[in-house]
SEZAKOL-623341 format. One record per residue (C-alpha): x, y, z; residue number from 0; residue in one letter. Coordinates in steps of 0.5 Angstrom, whole numbers, plus 500, padded with zeros to 3 digits. Example, Ala and Ser with C-alpha at 12.3 -4.5 7.8 and 13.67 -1.06 7.14 Angstrom:
REM residues 2
+-----+-----+-----+-----+------+
|   x |   y |   z | seq | type |
+-----+-----+-----+-----+------+
| 525 | 491 | 516 |   0 |    a |
| 527 | 498 | 514 |   1 |    s |
+-----+-----+-----+-----+------+
This chain:
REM residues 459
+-----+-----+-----+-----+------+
|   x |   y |   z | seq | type |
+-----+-----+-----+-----+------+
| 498 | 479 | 563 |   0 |    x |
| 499 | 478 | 556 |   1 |    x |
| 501 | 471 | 553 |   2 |    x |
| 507 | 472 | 548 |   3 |    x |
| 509 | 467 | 543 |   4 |    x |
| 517 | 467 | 544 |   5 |    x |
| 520 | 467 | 538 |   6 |    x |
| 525 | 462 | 534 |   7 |    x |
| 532 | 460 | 536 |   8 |    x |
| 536 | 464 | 532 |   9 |    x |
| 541 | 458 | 527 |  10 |    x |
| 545 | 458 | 522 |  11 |    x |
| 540 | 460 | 517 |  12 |    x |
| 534 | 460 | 516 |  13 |    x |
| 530 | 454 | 512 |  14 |    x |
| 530 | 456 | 504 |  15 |    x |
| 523 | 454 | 502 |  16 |    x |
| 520 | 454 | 495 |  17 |    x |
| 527 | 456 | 491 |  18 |    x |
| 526 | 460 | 485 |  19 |    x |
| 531 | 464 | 480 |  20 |    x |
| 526 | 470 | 480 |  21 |    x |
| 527 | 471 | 488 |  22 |    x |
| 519 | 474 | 486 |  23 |    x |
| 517 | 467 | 486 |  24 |    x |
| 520 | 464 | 492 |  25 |    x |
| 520 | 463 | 499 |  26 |    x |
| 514 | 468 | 502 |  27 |    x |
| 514 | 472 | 495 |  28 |    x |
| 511 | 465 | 492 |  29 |    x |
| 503 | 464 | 491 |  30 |    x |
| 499 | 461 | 495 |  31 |    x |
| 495 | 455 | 491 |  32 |    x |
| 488 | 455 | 495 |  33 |    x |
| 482 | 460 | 498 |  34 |    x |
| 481 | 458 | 504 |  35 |    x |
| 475 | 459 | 510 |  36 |    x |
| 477 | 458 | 518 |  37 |    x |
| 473 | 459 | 523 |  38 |    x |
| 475 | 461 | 531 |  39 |    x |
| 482 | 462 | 529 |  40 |    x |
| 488 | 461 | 534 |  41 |    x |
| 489 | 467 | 538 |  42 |    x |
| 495 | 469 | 543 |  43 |    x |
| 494 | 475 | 548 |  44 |    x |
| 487 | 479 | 549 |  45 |    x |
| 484 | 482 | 541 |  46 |    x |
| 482 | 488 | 543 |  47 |    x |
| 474 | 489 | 544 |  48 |    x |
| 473 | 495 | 541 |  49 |    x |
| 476 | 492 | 534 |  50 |    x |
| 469 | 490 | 531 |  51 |    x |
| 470 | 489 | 523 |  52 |    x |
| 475 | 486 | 518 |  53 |    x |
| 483 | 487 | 517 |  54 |    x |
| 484 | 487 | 509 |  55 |    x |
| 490 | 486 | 505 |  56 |    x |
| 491 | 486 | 498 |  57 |    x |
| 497 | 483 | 494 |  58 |    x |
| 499 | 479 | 487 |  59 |    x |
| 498 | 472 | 487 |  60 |    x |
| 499 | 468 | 481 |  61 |    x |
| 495 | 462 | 479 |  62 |    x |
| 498 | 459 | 474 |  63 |    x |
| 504 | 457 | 471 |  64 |    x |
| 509 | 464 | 470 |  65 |    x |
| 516 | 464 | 465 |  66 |    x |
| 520 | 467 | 472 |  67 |    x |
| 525 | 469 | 467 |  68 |    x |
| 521 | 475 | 465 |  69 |    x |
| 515 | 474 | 472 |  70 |    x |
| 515 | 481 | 475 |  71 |    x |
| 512 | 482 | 482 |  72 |    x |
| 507 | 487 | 480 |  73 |    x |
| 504 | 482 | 475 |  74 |    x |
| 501 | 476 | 480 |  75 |    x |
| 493 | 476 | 480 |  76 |    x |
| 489 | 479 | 485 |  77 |    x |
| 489 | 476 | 492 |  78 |    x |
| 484 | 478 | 498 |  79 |    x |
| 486 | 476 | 505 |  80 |    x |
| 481 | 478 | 511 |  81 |    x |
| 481 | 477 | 519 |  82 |    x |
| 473 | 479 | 521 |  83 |    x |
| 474 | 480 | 529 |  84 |    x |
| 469 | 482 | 533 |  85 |    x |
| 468 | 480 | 541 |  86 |    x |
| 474 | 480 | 542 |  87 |    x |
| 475 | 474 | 537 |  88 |    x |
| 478 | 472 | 531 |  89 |    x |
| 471 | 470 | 528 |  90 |    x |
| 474 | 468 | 521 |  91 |    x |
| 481 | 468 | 515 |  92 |    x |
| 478 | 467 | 508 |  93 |    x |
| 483 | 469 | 502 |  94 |    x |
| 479 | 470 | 496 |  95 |    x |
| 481 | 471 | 488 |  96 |    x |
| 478 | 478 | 486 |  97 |    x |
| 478 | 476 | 478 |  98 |    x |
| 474 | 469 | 476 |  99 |    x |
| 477 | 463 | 474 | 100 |    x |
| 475 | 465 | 467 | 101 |    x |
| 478 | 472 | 468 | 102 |    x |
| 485 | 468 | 471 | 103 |    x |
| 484 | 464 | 465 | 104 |    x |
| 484 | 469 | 460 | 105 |    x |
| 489 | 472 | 463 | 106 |    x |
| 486 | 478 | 466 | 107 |    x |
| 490 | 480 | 473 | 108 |    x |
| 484 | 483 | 477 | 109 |    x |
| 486 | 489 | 482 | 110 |    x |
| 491 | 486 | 485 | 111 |    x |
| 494 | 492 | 489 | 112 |    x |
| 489 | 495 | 495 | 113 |    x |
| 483 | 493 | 498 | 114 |    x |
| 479 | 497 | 503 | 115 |    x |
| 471 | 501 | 505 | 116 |    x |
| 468 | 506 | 501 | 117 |    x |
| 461 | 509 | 501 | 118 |    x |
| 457 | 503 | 503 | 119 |    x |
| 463 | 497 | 500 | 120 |    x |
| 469 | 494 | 499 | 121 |    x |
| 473 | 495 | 493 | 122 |    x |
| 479 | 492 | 491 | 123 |    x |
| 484 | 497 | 487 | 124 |    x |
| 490 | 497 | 482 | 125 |    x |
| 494 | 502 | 478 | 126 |    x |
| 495 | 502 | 471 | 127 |    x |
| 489 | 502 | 468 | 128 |    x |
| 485 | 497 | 471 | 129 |    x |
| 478 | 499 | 474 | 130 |    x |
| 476 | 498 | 481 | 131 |    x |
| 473 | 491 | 483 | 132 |    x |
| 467 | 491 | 488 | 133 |    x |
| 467 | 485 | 494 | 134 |    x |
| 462 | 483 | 498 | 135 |    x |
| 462 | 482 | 506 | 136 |    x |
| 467 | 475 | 505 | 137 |    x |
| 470 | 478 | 500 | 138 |    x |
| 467 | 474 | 494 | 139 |    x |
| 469 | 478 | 488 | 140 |    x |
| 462 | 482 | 485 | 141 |    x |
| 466 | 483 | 478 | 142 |    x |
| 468 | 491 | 476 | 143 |    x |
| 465 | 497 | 479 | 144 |    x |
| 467 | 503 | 475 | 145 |    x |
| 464 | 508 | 481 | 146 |    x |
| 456 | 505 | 479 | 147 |    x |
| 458 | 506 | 471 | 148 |    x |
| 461 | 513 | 472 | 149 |    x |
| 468 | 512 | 472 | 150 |    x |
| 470 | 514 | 464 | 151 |    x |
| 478 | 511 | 465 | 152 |    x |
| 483 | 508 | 469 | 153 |    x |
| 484 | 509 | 477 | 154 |    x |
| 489 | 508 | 482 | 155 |    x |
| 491 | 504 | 487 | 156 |    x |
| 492 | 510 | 492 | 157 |    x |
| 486 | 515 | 492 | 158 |    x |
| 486 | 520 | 498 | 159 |    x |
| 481 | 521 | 502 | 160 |    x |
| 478 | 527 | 505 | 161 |    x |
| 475 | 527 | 511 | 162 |    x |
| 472 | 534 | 510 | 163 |    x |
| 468 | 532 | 505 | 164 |    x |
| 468 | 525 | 503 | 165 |    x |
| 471 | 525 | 497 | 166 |    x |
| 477 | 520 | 495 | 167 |    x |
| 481 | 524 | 491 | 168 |    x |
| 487 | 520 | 486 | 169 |    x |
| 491 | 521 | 480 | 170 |    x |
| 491 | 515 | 475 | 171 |    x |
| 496 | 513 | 469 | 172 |    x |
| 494 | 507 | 464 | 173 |    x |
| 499 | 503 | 461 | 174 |    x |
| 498 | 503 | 454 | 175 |    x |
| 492 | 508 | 453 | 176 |    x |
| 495 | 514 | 456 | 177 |    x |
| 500 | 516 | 453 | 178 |    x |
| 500 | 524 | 454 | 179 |    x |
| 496 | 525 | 460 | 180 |    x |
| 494 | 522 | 467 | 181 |    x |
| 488 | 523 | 469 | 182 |    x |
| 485 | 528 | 476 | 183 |    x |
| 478 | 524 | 479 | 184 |    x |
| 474 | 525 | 485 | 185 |    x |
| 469 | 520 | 487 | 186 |    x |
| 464 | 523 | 492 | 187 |    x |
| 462 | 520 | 499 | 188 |    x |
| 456 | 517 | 494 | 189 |    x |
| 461 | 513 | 490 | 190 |    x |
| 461 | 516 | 483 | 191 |    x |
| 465 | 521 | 480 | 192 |    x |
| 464 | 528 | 480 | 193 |    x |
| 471 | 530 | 477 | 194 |    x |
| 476 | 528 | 472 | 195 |    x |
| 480 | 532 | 469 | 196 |    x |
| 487 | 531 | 464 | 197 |    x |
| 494 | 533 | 466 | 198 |    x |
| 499 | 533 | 460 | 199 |    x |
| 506 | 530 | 462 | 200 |    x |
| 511 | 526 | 457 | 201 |    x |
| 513 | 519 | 456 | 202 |    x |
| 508 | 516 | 460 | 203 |    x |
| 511 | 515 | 468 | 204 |    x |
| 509 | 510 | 473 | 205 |    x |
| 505 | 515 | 478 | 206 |    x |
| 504 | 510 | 484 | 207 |    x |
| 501 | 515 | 488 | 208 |    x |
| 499 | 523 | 490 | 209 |    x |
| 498 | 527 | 496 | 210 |    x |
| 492 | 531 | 498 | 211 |    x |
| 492 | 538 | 502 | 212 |    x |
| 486 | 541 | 504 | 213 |    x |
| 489 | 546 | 498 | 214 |    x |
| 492 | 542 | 493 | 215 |    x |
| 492 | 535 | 490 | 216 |    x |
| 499 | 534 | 489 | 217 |    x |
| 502 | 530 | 483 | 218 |    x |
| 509 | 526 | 482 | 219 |    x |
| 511 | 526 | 475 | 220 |    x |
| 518 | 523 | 476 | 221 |    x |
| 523 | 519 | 473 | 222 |    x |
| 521 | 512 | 472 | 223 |    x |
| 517 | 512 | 465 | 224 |    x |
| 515 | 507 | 460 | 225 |    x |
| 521 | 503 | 456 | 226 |    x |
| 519 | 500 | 450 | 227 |    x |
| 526 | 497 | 449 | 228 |    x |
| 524 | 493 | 457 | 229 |    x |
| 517 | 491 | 452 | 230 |    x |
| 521 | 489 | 446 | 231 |    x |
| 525 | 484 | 450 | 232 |    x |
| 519 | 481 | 452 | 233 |    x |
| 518 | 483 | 460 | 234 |    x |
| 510 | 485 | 461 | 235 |    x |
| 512 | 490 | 466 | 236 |    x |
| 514 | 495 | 461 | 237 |    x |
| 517 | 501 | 467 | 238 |    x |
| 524 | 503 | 466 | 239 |    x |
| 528 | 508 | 470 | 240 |    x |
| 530 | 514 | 465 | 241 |    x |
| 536 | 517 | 468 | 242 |    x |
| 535 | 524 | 463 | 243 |    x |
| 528 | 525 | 465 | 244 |    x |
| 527 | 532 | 470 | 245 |    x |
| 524 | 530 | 476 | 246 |    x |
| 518 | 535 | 479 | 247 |    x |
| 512 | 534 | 482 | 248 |    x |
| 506 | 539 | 481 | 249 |    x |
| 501 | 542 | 486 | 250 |    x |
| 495 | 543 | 483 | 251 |    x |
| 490 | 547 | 486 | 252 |    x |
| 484 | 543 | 488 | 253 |    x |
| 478 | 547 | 484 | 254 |    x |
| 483 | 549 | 478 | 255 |    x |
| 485 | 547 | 472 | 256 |    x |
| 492 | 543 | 469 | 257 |    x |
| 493 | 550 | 468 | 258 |    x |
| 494 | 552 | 475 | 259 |    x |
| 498 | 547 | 476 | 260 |    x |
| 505 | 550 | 480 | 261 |    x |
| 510 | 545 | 477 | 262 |    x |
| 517 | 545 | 481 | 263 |    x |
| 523 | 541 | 480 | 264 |    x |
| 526 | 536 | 485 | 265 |    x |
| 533 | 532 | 485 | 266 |    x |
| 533 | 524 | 481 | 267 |    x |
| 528 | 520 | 485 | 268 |    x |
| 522 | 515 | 485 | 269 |    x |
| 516 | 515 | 491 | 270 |    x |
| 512 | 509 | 490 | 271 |    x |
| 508 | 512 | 497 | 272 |    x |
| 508 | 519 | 500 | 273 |    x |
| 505 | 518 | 508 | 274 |    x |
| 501 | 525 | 508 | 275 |    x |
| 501 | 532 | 506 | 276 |    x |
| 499 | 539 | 510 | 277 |    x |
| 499 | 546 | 508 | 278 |    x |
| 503 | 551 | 513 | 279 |    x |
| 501 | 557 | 515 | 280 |    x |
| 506 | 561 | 511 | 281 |    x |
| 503 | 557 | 503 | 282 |    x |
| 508 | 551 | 504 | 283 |    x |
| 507 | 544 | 504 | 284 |    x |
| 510 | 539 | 508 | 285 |    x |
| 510 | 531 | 505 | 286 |    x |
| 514 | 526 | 508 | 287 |    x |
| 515 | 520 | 504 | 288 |    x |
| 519 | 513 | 502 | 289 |    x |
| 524 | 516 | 497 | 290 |    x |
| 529 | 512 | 492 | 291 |    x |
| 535 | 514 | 489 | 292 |    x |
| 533 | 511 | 483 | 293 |    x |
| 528 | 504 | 481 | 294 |    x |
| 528 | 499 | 476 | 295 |    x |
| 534 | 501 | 473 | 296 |    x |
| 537 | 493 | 471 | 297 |    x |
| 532 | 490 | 476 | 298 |    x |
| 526 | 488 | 471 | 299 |    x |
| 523 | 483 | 477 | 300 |    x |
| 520 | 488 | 482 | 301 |    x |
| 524 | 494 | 487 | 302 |    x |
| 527 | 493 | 492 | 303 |    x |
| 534 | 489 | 489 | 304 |    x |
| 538 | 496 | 488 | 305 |    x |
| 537 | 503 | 492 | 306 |    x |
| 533 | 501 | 498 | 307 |    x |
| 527 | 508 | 500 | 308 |    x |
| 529 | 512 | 505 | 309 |    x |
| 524 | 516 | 510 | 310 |    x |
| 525 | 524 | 508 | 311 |    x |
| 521 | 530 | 508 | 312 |    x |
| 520 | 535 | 503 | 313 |    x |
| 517 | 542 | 504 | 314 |    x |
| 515 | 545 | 497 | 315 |    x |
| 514 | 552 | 496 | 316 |    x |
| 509 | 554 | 490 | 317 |    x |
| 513 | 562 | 491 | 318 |    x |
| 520 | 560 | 489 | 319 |    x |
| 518 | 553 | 485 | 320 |    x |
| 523 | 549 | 490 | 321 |    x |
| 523 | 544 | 494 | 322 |    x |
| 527 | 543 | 500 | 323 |    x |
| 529 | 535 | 502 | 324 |    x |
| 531 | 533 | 508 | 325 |    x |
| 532 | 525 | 511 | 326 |    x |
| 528 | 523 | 517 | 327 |    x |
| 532 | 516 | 517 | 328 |    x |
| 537 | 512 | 513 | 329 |    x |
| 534 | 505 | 515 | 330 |    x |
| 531 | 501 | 508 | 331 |    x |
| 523 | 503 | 510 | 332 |    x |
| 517 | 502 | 506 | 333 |    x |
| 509 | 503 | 507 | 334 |    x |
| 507 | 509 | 511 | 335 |    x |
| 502 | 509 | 514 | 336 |    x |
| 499 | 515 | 520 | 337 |    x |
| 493 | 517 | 524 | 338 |    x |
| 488 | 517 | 519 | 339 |    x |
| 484 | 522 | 523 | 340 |    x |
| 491 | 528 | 522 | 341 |    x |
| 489 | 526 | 514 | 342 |    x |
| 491 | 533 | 511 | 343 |    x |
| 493 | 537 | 517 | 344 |    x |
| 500 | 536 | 521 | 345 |    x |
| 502 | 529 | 523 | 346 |    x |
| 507 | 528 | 529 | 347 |    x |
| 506 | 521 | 528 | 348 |    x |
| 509 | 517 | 523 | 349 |    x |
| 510 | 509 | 522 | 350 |    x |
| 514 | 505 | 517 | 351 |    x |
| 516 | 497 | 515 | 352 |    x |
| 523 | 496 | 515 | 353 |    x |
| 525 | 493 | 508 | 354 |    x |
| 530 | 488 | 508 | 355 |    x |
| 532 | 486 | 500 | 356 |    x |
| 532 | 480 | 498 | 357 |    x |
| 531 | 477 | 504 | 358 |    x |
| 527 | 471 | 506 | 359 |    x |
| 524 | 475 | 510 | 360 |    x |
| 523 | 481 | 507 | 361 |    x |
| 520 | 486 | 513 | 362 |    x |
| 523 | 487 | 520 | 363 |    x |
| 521 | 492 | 525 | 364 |    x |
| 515 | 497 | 526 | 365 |    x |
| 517 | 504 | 526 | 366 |    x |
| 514 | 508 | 530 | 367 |    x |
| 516 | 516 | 529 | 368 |    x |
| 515 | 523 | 534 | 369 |    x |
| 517 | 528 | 528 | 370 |    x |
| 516 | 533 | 535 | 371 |    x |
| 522 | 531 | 538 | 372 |    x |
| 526 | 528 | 533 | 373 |    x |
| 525 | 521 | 535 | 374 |    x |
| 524 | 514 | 533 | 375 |    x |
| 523 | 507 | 537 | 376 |    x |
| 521 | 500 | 533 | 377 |    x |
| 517 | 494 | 535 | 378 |    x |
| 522 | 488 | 534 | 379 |    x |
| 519 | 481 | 532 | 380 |    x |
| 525 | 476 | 533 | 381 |    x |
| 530 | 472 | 529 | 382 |    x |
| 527 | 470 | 522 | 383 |    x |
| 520 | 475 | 524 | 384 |    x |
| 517 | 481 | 521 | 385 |    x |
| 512 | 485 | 520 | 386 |    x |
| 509 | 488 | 514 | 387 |    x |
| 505 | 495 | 512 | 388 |    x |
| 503 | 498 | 520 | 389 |    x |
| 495 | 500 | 520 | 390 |    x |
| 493 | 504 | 524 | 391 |    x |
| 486 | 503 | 529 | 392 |    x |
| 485 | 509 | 532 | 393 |    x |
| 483 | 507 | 540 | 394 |    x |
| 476 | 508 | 541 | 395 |    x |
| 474 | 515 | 546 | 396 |    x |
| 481 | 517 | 545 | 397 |    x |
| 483 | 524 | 541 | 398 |    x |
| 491 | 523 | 542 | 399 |    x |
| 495 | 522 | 535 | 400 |    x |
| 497 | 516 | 537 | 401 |    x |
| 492 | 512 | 541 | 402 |    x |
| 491 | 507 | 538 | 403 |    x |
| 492 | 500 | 535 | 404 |    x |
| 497 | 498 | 530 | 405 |    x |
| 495 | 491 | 525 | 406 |    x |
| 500 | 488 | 521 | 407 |    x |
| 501 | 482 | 518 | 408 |    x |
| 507 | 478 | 521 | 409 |    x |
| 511 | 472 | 517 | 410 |    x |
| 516 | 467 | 521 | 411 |    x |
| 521 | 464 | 516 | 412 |    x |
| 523 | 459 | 521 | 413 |    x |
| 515 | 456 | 521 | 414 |    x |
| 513 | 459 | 515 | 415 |    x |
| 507 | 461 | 517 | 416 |    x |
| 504 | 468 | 517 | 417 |    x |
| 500 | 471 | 525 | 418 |    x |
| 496 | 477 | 525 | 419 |    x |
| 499 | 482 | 531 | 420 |    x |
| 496 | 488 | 534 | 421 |    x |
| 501 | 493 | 537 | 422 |    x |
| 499 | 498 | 542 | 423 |    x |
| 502 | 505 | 538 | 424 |    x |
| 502 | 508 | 544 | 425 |    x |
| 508 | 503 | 546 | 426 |    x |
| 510 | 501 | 541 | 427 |    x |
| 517 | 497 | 543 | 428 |    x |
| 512 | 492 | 548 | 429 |    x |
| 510 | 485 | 546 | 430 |    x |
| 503 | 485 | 542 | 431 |    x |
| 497 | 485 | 546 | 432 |    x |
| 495 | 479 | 541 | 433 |    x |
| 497 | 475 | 536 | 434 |    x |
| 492 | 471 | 532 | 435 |    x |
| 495 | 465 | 528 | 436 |    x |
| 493 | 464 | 520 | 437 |    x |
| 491 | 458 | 517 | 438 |    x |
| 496 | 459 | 512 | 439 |    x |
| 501 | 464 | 510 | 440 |    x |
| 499 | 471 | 507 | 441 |    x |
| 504 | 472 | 501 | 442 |    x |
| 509 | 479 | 501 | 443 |    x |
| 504 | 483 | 498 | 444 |    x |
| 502 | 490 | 497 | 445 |    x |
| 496 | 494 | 502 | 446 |    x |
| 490 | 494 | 506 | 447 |    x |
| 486 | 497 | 510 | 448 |    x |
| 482 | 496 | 517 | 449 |    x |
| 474 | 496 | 516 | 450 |    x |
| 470 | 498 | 521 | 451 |    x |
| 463 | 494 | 521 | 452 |    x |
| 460 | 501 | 521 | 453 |    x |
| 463 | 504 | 515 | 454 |    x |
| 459 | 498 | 510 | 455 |    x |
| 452 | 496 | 509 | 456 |    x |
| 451 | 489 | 509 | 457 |    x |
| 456 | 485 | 515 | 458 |    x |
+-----+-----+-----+-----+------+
């Protein structure tokens, strides 16, 4: 029989901890001061055995003093949070920066924005520019790695991996550099680039993420663009919503040029992160994504204080240039993520965080989707409780999409304190099968990954 920890008795409110003007700055939003190692955490419930590696998360961090009138979210210095389990056991927590305290002290934010394993390594990765850093096995910083010096540009934080080939595949904009184009780049199983190619759009948008079929790399040119007025008032995060910008996204044949690109227009929206993408049989594609209605269009902090995403699909066909939206579910929901084993093909199986804006505790529930039949069913964590971006485990000698082993940061704004739970994604409404309790709070931030033992060299 599984322990399980029984959440906080609701009360009037909740206790309103580090009080900031900027809400990108208070309660759970606020920096961590210290990097911290702790050994045989505390553990409720049973670790699955078969987990034997490392849970990541990457997310900003400001170490110094920041002016909160003008702070936005995406501008804190990159912080690394790890859980190494092996045995059934939770072995270590440590949190390091990614950039050094010189590079802080200059100013240099360091990738702050996502962390996981490739090609033998650990990489800490960020958008708009910044290179990949590479991180050993307890997550000190080996300084910028461009694909071992054959990365010629910016990358991003969201590539797309193949497990056909075993290449990542991403899209990457460079605020202030590319001012014309963004850049097409395959990194080989290798870990150096075997493909980099430009792709004319105007005014400069913010192109968080893409999509990858076994067809096309997709690209979404939408309507949230450099502003130098939001520049000239002196906000360092120069991104603006431009409600006279179309909208379009781009199905670019994987071995084609800029040229072969179908380009197709799509109503007014903003996607920061797509779930997965697939051909059909029939030359469509099918994505499912977190879509807002608008972004950033007063809001100069960070996203989610005006239109909340929703989950939709879309069906994009390259013969009529149309695309075809349709909503999945209205809740306020972010950080898909499915079985990475489905990658490329047709998913059935979906899960999402709920969103709760300007909220001491910004996550709620866990949402598990069967977009076979129509359904969805979400993991409660209690008053004052919520989970973060759902990583999915698959379960060891099992095939079904969703055998497997959901990991998710949780934060308790009763305790202000931060547990790692595991979900069976088979049931998801059950209590966790374990909760392990952090040494310190992990802040709201960004992604991470599970890294298996197997997929790096030196443990």
């Amino acid at each position: 029989m599984t322990d399980v920890l029984e959440p906080a008795a609701p009360s009037s409110d909740l206790p309103i901890r580090r009080p900031n003007d900027n809400i990108y700055l208070s309660g759970n939003y606020a920096p961590v001061e210290s990097e911290v190692t702790a050994h045989d955490l505390p553990v409720v419930g049973e670790i699955p055995t078969e987990l034997e590696g490392r849970w990541l998360r990457n997310g900003p961090n400001p170490e110094l003093a920041v002016d909160a009138s003008t702070h936005h979210w995406f501008m804190g210095h990159g912080m690394v949070h790890g859980i190494r389990l092996r045995g059934g056991k939770a072995e270590w927590y440590r949190n390091r920066y990614v950039s050094s305290a010189d590079d802080r002290a200059a100013g240099k934010l360091g990738a702050n924005t996502n962390v996981g394993g490739f090609a033998g390594t650990t990489w800490a990765m960020v958008e708009a520019g910044g290179a990949p850093f590479e991180l050993d096995y307890e997550l000190n910083s080996l300084g910028e790695n461009r694909f071992n010096g054959t990365l010629d540009g910016p990358f991003t934080a969201h590539p797309k991996y193949d497990p056909s080939t075993g290449e990542l595949h991403s899209m990457n904009y460079q605020w202030p550099d590319l001012v014309d184009h963004v850049n097409y780049t395959v990194v080989g199983g290798d870990g150096r680039v075997t493909k980099n190619l430009a792709i004319p759009v105007s005014d400069m948008p913010m192109m968080h993420d893409m999509s990858l079929t076994d067809t096309y790399a997709i690209v979404y040119d939408l309507s949230v663009t450099v502003n130098f007025d939001v520049l000239t008032a002196g906000y360092p995060f120069p991104f603006k919503w431009d409600p006279n910008r179309p909208c379009r996204v781009g199905l670019l044949p994987r071995d084609g040029s800029a040229d072969d690109i179908v380009w197709c227009d799509v109503d007014p929206c903003y996607v920061f992160h797509p779930l997965n993408a697939y051909d059909t049989p029939d030359g469509k594609v099918v994505v499912d994504l977190c879509r807002y209605d608008d972004l950033m269009v007063d809001d100069r902090h960070g996203p989610f204080t005006e239109n909340p995403p929703t989950f939709d699909r879309w069906i994009i066909d390259p013969a009529t240039r149309r695309v075809t939206e349709t909503r999945i579910d209205d809740m306020a929901q972010e950080f898909p993520r499915h079985d990475p084993r489905v990658g490329l093909k047709e998913h059935r199986f979906a899960y999402t965080s709920q969103i709760k804006p300007c909220e001491v505790n910004l996550h709620g529930s866990i949402n598990k989707f069967d977009l076979q039949k129509g359904s969805v069913d979400r993991h409660e964590f209690g008053f004052g409780r919520g989970g973060a971006e759902p990583v999915f485990v698959p379960k060891a000698d099992r095939t079904e999409e969703d055998a497997g082993w959901i990991l998710t940061v949780v934060y308790d704004a009763t305790t202000d304190s931060s547990e790692l739970h595991v979900l069976d994604a088979e049931d998801i409404t059950a209590p966790a099968v374990a909760q392990i309790t952090l040494p310190q709070r992990v802040p709201f931030g960004f992604h991470g990954n599970w890294v298996p033992d197997t997929s790096v060299n030196e443990v």
